[in-house]
DODO-432357 format. One line per field, with one value per residue: residue in three letters; x, y, z of N, C-alpha, C in turn. Coordinates in Angstrom, 2 decimals. Each point is the difference from the previous one (the first is absolute). Layout:
<rs>
resn c(Ala; ...) .
n.X c(X; ...) .
n.Y c(Y; ...) .
n.Z c(Z; ...) .
ca.X c(X; ...) .
ca.Y c(Y; ...) .
ca.Z c(Z; ...) .
c.X c(X; ...) .
c.Y c(Y; ...) .
c.Z c(Z; ...) .
</rs>
This chain:
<rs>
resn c(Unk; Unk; Unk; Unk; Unk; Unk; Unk; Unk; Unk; Unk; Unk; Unk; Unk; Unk; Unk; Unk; Unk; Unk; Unk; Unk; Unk; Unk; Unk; Unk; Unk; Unk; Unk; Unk; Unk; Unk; Unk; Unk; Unk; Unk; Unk; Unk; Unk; Unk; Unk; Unk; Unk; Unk; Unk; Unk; Unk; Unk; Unk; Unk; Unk; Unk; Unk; Unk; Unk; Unk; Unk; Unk; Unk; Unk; Unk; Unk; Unk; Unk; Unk; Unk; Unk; Unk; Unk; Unk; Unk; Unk; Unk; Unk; Unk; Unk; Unk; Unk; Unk; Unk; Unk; Unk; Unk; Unk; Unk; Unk; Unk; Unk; Unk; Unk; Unk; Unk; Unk; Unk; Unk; Unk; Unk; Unk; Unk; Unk; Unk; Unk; Unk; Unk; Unk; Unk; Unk; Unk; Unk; Unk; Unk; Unk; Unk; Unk; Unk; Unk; Unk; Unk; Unk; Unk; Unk; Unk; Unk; Unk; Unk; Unk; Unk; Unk; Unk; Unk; Unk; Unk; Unk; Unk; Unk; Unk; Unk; Unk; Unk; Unk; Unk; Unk; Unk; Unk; Unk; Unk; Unk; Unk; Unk; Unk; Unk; Unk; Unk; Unk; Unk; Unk; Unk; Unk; Unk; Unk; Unk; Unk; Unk; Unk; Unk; Unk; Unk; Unk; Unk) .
n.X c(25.56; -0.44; 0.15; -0.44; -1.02; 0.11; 0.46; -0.80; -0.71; 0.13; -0.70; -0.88; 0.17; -0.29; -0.43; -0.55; 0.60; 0.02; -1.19; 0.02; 0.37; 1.33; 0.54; -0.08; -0.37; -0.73; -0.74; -0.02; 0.76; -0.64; 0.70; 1.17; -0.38; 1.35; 0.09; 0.26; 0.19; 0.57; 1.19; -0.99; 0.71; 0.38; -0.30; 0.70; -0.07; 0.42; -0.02; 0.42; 1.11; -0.65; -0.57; 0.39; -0.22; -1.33; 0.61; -1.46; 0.39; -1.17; 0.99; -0.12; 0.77; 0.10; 0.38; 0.68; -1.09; -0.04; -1.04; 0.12; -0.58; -1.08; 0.04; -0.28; 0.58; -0.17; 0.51; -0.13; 0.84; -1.23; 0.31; 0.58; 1.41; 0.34; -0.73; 0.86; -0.16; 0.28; 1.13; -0.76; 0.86; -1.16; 1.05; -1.23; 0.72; -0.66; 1.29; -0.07; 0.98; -0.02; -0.82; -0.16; -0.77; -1.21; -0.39; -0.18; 0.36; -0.76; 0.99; -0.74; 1.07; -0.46; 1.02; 0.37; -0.78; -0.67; -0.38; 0.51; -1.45; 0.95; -1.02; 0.98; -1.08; 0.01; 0.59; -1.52; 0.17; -0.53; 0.11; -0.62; 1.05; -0.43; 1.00; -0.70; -0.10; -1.24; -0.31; -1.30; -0.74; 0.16; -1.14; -0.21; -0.73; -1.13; 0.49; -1.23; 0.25; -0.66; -0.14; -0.29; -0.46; -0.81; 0.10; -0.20; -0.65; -0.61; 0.32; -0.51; -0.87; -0.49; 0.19; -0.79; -0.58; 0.21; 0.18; -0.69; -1.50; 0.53; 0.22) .
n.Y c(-67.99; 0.41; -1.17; -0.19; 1.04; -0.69; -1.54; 0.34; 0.92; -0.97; -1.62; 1.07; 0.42; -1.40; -0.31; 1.01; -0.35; -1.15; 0.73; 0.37; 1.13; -0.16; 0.29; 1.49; -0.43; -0.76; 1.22; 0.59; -1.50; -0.23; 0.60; -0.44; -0.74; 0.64; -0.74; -0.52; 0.43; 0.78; -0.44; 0.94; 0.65; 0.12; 1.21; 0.66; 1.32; 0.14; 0.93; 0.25; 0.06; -0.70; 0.74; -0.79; -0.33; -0.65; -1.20; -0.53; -1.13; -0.97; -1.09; -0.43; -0.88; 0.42; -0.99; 0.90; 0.30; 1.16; -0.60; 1.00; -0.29; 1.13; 0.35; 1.09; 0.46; 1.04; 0.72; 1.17; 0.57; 0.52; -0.32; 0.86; 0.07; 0.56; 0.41; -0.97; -0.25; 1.18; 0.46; -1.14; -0.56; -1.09; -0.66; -0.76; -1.10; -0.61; -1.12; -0.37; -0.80; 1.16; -0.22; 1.72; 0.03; 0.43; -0.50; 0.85; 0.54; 1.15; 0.27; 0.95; 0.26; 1.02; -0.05; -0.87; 0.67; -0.84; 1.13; -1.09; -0.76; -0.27; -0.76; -0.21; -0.25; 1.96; 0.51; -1.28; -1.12; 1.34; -0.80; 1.35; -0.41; 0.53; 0.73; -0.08; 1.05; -1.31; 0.24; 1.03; -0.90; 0.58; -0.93; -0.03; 0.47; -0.49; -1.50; 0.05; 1.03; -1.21; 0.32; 1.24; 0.11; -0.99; 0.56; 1.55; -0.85; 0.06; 1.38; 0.96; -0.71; -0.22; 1.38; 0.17; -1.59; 0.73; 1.45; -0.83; 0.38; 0.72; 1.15) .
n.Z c(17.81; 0.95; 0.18; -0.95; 0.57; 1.30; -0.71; -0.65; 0.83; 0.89; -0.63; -0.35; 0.95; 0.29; -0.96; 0.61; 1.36; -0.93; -0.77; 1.84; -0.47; -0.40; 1.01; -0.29; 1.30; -0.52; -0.68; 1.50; 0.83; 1.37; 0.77; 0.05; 1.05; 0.04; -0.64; 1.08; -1.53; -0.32; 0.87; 0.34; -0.93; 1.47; -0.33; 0.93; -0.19; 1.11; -0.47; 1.58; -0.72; -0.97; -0.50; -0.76; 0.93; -0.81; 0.16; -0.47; -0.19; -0.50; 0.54; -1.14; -0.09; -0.85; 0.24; -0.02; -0.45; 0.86; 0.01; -0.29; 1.23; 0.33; 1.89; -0.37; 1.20; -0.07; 0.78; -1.07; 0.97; 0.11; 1.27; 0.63; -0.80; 0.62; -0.45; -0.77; 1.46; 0.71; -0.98; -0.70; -1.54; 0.56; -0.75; -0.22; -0.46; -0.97; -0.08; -1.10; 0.64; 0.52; -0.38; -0.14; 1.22; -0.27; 1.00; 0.92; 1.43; -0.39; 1.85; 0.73; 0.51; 1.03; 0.49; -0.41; -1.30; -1.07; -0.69; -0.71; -0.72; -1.03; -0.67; -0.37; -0.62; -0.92; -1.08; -0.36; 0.68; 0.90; 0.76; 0.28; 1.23; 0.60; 0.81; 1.15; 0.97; 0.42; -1.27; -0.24; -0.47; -1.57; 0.38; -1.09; -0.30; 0.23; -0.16; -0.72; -0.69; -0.07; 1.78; -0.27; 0.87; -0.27; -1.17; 0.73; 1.04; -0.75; -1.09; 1.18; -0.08; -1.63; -0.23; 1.73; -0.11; -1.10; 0.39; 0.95; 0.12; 1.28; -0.31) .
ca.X c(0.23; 0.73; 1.60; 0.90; 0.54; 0.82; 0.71; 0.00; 0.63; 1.43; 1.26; 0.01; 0.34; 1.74; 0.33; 0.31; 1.06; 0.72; 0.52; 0.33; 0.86; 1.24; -0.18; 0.97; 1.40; 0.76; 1.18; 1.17; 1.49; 0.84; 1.12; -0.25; 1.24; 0.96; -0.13; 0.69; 0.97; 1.50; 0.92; -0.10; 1.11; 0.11; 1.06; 0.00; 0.89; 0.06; 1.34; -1.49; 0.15; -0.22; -1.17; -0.90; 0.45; -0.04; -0.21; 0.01; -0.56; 0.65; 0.92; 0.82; 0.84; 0.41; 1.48; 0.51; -0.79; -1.40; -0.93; -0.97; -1.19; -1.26; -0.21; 1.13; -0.12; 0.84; 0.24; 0.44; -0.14; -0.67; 0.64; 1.14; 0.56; -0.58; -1.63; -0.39; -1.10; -1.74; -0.63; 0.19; -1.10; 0.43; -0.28; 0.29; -0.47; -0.11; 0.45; -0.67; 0.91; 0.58; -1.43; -0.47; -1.25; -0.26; -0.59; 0.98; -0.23; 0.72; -0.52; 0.62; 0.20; -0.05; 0.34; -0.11; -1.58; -0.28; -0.14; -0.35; 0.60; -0.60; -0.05; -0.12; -0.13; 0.79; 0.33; -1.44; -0.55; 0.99; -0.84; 1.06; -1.06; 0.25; 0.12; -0.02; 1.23; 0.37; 0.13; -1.55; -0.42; -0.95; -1.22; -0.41; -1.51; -0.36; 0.31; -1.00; 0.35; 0.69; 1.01; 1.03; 0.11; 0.43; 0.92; 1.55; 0.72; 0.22; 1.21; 1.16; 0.11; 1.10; 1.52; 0.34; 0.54; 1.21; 0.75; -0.12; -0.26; -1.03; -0.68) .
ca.Y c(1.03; 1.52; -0.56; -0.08; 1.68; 0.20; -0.80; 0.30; 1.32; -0.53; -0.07; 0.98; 0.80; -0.29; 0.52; 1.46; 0.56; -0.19; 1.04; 1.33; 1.00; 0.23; 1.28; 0.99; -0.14; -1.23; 0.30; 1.07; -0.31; -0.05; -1.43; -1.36; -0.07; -0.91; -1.98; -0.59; -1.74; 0.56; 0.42; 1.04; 0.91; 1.34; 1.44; 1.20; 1.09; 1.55; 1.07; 0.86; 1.13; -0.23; 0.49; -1.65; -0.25; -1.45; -0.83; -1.12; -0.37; -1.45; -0.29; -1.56; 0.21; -0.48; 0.09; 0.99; 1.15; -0.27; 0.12; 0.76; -0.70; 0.08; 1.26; 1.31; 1.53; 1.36; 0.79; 1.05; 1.20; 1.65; 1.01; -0.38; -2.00; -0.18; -0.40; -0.87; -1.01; 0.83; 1.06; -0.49; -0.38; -1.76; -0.27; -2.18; -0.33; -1.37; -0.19; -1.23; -0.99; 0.99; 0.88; 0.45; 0.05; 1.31; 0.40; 0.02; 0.43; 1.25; 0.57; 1.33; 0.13; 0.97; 0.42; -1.55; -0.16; -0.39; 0.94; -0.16; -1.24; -0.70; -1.34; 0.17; -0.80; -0.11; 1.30; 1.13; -0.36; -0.27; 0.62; 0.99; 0.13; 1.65; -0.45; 0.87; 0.28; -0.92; -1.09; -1.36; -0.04; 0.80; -0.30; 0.43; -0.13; -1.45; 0.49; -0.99; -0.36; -1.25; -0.71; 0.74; -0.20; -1.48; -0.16; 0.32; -0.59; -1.64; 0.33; -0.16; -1.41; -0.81; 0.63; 0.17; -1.37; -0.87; 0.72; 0.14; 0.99; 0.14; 1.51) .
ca.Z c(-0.99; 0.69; 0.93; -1.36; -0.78; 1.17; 0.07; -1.61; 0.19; 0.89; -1.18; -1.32; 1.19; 0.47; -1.47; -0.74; 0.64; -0.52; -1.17; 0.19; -0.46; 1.07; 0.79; -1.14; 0.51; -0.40; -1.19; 0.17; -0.48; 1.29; 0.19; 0.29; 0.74; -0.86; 0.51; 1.08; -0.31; 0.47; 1.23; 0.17; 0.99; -0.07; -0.18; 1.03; 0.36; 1.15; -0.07; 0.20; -0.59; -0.78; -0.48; 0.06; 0.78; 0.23; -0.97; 0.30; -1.28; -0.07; -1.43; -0.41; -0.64; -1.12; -0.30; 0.20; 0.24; 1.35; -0.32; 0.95; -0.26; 1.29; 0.34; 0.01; 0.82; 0.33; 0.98; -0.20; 1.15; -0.59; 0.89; 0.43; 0.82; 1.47; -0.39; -0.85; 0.18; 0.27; -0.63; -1.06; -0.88; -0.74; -1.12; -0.20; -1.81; 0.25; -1.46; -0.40; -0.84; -0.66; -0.53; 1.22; -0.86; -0.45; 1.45; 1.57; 0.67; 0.91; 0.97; 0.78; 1.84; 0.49; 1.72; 0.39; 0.61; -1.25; -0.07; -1.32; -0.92; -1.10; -0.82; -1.48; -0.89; -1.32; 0.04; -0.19; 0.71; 1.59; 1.35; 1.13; 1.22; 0.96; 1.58; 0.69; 0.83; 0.72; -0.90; -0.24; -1.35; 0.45; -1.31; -0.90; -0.22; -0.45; -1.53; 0.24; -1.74; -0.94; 0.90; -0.06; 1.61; -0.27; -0.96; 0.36; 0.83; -0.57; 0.05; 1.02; 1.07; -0.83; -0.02; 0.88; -0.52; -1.14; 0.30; 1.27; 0.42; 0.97; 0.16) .
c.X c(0.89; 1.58; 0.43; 0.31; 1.14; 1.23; 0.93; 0.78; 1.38; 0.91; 0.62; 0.77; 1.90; 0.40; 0.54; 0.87; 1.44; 0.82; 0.18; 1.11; 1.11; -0.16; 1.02; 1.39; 1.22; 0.87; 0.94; 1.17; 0.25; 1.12; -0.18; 1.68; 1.19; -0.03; 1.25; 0.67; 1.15; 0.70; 0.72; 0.97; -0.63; 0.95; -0.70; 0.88; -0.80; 0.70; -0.91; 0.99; -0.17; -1.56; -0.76; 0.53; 0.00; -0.42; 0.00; -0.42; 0.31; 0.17; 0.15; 1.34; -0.18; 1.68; 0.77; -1.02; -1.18; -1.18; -1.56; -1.70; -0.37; 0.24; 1.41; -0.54; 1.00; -0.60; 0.23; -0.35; -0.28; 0.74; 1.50; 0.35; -0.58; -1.42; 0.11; -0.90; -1.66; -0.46; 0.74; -1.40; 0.57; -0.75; -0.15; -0.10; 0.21; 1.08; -0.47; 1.21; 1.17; -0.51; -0.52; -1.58; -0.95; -0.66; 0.94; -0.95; 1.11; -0.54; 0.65; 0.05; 0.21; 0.54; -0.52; -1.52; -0.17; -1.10; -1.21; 0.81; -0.78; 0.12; 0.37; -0.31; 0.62; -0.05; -0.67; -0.75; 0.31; -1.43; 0.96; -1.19; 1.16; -0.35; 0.30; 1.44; 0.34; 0.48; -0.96; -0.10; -1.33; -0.74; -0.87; -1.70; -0.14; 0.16; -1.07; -0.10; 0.33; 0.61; 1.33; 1.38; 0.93; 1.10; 1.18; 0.30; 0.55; 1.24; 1.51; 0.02; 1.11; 1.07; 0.91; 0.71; 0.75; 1.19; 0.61; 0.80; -0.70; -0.43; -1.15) .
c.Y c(1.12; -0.78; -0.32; 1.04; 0.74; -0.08; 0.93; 1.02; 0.31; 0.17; 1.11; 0.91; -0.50; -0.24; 0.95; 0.38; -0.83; 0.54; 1.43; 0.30; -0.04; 1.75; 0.61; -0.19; -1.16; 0.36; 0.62; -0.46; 0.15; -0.37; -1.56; -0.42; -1.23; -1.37; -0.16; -1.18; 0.62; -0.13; 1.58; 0.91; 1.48; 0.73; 1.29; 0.68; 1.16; 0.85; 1.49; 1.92; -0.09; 0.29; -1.43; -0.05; -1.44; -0.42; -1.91; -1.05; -1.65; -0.38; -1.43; -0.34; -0.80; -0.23; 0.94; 1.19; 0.15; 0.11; 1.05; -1.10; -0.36; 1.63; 0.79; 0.93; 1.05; 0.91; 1.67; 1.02; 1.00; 1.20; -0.04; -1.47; 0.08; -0.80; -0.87; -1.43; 0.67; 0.23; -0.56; -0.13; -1.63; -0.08; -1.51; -0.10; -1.57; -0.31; -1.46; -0.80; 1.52; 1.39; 0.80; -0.25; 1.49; 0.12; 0.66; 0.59; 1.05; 0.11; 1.36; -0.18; 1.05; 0.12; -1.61; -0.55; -0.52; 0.98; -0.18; -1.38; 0.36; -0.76; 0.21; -1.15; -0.38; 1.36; 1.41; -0.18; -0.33; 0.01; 0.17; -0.17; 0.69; -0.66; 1.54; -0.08; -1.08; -1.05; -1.02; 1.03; 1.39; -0.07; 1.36; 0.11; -1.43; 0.08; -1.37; -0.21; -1.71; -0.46; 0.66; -0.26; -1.25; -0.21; 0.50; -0.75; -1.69; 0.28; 0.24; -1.28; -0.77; 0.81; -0.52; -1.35; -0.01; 1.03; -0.01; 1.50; -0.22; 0.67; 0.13) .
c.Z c(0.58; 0.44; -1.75; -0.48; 1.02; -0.43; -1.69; 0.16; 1.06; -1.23; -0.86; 1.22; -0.35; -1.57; -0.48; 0.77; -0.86; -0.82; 0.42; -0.30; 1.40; 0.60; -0.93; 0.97; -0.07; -1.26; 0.12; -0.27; 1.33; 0.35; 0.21; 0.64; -0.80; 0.41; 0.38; -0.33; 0.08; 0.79; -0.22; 1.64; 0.26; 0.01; 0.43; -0.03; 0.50; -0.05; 0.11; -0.22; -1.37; -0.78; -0.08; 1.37; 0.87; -1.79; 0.15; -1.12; 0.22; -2.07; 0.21; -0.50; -1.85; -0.61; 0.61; 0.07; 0.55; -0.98; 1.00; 0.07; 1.33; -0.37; -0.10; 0.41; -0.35; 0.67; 0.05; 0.74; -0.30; 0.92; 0.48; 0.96; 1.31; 0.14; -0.99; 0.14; 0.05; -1.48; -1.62; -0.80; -0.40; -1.15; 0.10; -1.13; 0.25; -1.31; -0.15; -0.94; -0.55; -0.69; 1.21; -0.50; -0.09; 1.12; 0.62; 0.56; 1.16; 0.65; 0.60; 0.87; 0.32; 1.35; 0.48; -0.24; -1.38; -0.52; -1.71; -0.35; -1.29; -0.42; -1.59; -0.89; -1.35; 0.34; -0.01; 1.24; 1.88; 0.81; 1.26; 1.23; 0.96; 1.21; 0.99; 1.05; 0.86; -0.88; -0.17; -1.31; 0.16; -1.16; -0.35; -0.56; -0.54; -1.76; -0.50; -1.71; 0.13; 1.03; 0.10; 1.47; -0.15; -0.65; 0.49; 1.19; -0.53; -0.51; 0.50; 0.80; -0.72; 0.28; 1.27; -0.08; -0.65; 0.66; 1.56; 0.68; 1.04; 0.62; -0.92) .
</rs>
């Protein structure tokens, strides 16, 4: 009797995890990295008196016209040329077949140090993580609301992958 009510209640256990509810984070719209069926070019320009001062982007060709599709960087110098590698703001955007998509991600550089990233999801939606003078991360009170914690690193983990990022 007690190993059939064992057995009853196993079953009703791995049942109901069938019909659990997806995490609210699965609705966000993460990135997702461009598919690799393309023969995909790159394009670079350095022109360090120039406010963009880097610009990077991969493209396909369609007939005669590049098709934008993966990663796109820019580069814009907050301080004088001299300082345009220490002391910028990157911009990544992912394009999809041509299409930019509504994610990116901005970073600050401060005197050669990554200073601030954000994750942008949509336009309502960023998580900003802050970096100290050595350039470590500087966490924040436990955020325990729903896996709060969880959610923003599962976040930047996907961002850090589809954007390669390694700061």
């Amino acid at each position: 009797m007690f190993m059939k009510l064992k057995i009853i209640l196993m079953c009703f256990i791995s049942f109901s995890a069938l019909w659990a509810a997806p995490s609210s984070i699965d609705s966000l719209g993460l990135p997702e990295v461009p598919e690799n069926r393309y023969q995909l070019d790159e394009w670079e320009k350095i022109d360090r008196e120039a406010e963009i001062w880097y610009t990077f982007y991969t493209y396909y060709k369609s007939g005669e016209d590049e098709v934008k599709h993966g990663l796109w960087i820019e580069r814009t110098r907050s301080r004088d040329r001299e300082r345009h590698a220490t002391d910028f703001e990157e911009t990544r955007k992912i394009y999809y077949e041509g299409e930019v998509s509504v994610h990116s991600v901005v970073s600050i550089w401060i005197n050669g140090v990554l200073r601030q990233r954000d994750y942008i999801l949509s336009e309502d939606l960023r998580v900003t993580v802050k970096f100290n003078e050595q350039g470590q991360e500087m966490r924040g009170p436990k955020a325990n609301a729903r896996g709060g914690r969880a959610k923003k690193e599962r976040i930047i983990r996907v961002f850090n992958d589809v954007y390669n990022l390694t700061n």
